[in-house]
N, C-alpha and C positions, 0 to 999 in steps of 0.2 A: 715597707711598702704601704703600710695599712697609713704613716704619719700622710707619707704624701700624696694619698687620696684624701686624705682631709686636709691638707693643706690647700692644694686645687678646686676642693668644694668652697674653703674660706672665701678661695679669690675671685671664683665664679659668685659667691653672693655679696663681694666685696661690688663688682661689675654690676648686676642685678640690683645691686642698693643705688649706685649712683644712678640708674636708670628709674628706679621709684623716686629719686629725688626729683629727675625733671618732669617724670607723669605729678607731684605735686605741686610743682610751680607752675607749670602749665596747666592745671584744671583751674588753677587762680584766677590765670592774665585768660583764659578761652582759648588757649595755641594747642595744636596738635602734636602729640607727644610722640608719635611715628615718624614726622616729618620734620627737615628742616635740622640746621647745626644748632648745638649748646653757644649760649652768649650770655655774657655779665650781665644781671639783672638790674646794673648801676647804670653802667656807661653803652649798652647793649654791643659790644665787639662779641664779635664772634670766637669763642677759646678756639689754642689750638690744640692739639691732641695732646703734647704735654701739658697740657691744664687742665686734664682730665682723669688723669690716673689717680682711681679710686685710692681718699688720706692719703696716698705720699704727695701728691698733686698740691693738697693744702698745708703738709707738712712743709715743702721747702718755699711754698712762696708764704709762708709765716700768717696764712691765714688775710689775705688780700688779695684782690684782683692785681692780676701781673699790666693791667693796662690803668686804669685807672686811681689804683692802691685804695678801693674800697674795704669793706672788712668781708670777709667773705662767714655766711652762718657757719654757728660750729654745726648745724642741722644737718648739713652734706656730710662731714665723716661721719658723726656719731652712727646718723641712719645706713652707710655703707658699711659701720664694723658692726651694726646692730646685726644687718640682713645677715652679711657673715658668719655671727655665732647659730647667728639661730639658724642656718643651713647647718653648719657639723653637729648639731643638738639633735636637731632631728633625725638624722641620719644614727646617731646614739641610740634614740627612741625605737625607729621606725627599721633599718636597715635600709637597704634598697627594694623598694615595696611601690607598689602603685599609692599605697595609701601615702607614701616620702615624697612622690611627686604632688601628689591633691593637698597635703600639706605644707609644701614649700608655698604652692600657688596660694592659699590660703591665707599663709602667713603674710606673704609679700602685700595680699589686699587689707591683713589687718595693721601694716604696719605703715601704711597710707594713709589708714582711716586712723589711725593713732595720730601723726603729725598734723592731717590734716586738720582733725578735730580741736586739738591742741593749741593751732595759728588762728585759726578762723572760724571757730568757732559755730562749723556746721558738719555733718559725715554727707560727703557727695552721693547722692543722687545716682552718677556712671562707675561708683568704686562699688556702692553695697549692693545693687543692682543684679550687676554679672557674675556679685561672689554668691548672693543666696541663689541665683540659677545653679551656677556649677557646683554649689555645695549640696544643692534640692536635688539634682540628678546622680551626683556621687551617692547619695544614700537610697537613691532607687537602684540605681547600678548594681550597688553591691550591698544589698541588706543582710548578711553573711556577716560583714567586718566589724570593727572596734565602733563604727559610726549608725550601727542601729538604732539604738531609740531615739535616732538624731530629730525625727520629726515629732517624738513627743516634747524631747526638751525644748525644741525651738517653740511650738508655739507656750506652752506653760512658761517660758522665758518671756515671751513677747505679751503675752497676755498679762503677765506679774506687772511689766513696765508701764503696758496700755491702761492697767489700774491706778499705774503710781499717774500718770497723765491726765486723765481724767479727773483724780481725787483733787490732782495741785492745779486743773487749769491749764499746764500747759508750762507752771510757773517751776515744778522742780524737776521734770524731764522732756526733752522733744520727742517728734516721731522717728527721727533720726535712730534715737537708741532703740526703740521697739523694733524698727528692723534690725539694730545692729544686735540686741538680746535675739531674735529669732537666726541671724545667721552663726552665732555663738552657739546655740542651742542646736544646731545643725552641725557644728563640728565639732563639739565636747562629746555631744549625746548626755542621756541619762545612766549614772547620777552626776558626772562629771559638773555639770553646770552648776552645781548645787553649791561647792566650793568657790568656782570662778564669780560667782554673784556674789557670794560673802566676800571674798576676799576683795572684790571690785568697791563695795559701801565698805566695807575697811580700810583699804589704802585711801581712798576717797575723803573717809572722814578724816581722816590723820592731817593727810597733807591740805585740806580746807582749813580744821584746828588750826594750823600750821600756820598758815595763811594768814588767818585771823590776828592770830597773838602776833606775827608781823607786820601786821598794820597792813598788808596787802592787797588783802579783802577785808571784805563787811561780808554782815548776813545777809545782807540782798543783794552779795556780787555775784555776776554768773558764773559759773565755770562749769568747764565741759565735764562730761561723763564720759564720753568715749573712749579718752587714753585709761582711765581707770579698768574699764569694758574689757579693754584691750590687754593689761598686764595681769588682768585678772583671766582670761582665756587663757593666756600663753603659762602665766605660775600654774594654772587645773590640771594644762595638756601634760603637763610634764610630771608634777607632782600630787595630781587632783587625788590620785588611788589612793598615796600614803595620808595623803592630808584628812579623809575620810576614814581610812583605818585609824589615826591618832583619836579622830572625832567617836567615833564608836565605842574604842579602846577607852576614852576617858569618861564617858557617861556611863560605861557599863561594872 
């Protein structure tokens, strides 16, 4: 019983992913994500329903448009098996809680702002907007839960980054990330954030290093912060406790 409630949660955020995939191409082109059929972003035909079923959909037409035989992104499943895991994750985490819903919703806005930021190199303006509303009200709501000192971390989060902005100019962070540190900082809470900010300039610097030695980047290439932001929240939300107990454990 318990497999196949989590099977059906899979495939509900298998659904939910492919629906974050067009809220991200349509904040690109300016189309409204509510309205209107999915169509190839090649040849603009209109799919039809069988050319929508989240990965198997790209599993059998081999990763092409069935009209056109464009390549179609691997961006659409990865982001539909992504949303997936991290729906049964959290439900591991959280159980069936109001806090499973606030964090489903949460997750879904930071996994927009991950691809987003990632393509193009900016975090929208209508995604970080409506998530620090609904994240600012969740922790008035319920100042009781796991999301308490959610308003000291946010701004000591967003104030850390509005320093790093200021010191560089403008040259080694946007304002982009000081809201997206303050909406992190609203859903880790304190101390939670403390981890997800290291680990964020950790994998950061890694995969820049990275970068680099492959001739990919230069030291004056940009690259975004946000998906870093972003893998860096979600490794805290899950592991942020033990990672801090290891950290205490080993200076002490």
């Amino acid at each position: 019983m318990i497999s196949l409630v989590y099977f059906f949660i899979f495939l509900f955020g298998l659904a939910l992913g492919s629906f974050l995939n067009c809220i991200i191409y349509r904040l690109e082109v300016g189309g409204s994500f509510l309205r209107g059929r999915s169509f190839c972003p090649h040849c603009k035909h209109i799919l039809n329903w069988s050319d929508l079923i989240p990965v198997l959909s790209f599993l059998i037409l081999k990763g092409k448009c069935r009209y056109c035989s464009q390549k179609i992104s691997w961006q659409y499943p990865l982001v539909e098996i992504s949303t997936g895991l991290l729906f049964i994750s959290l439900l591991n985490l959280t159980q069936v809680r109001p806090v499973y819903f606030y964090l489903l919703l949460m997750g879904c806005f930071l996994i927009i702002i991950f691809v987003y930021d990632l393509k193009y190199y900016i975090i929208p303006d209508k995604i970080i907007y409506p998530a620090i509303v609904i994240a600012f009200l969740y922790t008035l709501r319920d100042p009781a839960s796991l999301m308490k000192p959610g308003l000291t971390a946010a701004f000591l989060a967003s104030a850390f980054f509005l320093i790093i902005v200021i010191l560089s100019r403008g040259k080694w962070m946007g304002i982009g990330d000081i809201k997206l540190a303050f909406l992190i900082g609203l859903i880790l809470g304190w101390p939670k954030i403390l981890p997800a900010l290291f680990l964020a300039f950790l994998i950061g610097a890694i995969i820049g290093i990275g970068l680099i030695v492959a001739g990919k980047k230069t030291l004056k290439s940009e690259v975004p912060f946000g998906p870093f932001l972003v893998t860096g929240t979600f490794l805290a939300l899950f592991w942020g406790e033990k990672f801090i107990q290891w950290y205490l454990h080993f200076f002490t």
